[in-house]
C-alpha positions in Angstrom: 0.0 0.0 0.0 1.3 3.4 -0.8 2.6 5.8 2.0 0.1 8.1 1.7 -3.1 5.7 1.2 -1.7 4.3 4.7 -1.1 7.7 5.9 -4.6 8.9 5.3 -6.4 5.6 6.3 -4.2 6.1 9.6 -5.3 9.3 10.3 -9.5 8.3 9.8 -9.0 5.9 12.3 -7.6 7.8 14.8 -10.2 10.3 14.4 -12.7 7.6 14.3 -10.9 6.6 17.2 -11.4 9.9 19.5 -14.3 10.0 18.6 -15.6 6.6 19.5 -13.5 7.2 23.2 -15.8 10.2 23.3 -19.0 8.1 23.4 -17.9 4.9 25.7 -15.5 6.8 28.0 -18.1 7.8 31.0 -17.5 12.1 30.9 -16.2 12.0 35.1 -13.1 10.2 33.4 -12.1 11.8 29.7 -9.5 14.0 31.4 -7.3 14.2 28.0 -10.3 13.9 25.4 -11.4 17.2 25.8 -8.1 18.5 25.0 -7.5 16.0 21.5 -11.2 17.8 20.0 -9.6 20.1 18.1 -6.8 17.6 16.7 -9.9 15.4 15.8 -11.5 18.5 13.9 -7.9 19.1 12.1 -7.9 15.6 10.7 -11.6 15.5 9.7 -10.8 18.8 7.5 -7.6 16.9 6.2 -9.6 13.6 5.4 -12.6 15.8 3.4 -10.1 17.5 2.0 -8.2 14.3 0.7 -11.7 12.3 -0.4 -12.6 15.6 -2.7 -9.3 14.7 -4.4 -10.1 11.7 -5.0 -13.8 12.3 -6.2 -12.3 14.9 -8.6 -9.9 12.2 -10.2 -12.7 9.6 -10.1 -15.2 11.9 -12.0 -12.6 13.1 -14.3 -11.9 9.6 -15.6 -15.9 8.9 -15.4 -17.1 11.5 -17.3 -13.9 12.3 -19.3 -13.9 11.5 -23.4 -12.7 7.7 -22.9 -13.7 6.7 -19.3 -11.9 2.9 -18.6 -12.7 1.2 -15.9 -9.1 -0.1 -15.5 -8.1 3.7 -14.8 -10.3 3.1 -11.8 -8.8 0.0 -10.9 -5.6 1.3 -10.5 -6.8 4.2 -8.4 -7.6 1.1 -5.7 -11.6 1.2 -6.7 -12.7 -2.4 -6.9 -13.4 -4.2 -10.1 -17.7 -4.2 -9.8 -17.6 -0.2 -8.3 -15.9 0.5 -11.2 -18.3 -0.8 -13.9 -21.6 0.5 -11.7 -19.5 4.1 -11.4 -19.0 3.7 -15.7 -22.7 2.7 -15.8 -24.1 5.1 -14.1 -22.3 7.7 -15.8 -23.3 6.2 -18.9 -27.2 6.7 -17.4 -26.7 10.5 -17.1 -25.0 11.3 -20.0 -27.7 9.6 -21.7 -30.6 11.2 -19.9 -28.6 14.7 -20.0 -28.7 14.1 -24.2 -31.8 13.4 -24.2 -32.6 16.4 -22.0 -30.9 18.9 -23.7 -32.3 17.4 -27.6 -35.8 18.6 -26.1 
């Protein structure tokens, strides 16, 4: 796995992590949890951040002029989400011609 897939699927679960401490740790005992809240908020704006990167490059190679669901593939997207993502950009493109011949 690359460095920074690891990196970013390292930092969800941490935050995932605080975040689920939050809820089982009873509130007389999070003594350091209140103090990690704002490291949590940092690496929720890094991970949203990071996914629209990667929804950009996924619609690019969806909606671009050859879309090939190997491209996907290679982006780490599995085999079948790649050919429902292809089909269902196939769907709009078709219902967006069909819109805009009317």
């Amino acid at each position: 796995m690359p460095r920074r897939a690891l990196l970013i699927r390292l930092l969800a679960l941490v935050c995932g992590g605080i975040w689920i401490a939050g809820l089982v740790v009873p509130a007389s005992a999070q003594t350091i949890l209140p103090q990690l809240g704002w490291l949590r908020m940092i690496g929720i704006a890094v991970l949203v951040v990071a996914e629209a990167f990667v929804i950009i490059a996924a619609l690019r190679v969806v909606f671009g002029a050859d879309p090939d669901a190997q491209q996907l593939e290679r982006q780490g997207i599995p085999p079948l989400l790649a050919r429902l993502m292809l089909a269902e950009a196939r769907f709009w493109r078709w219902l967006w011609s069909r819109l805009r011949g009317r």
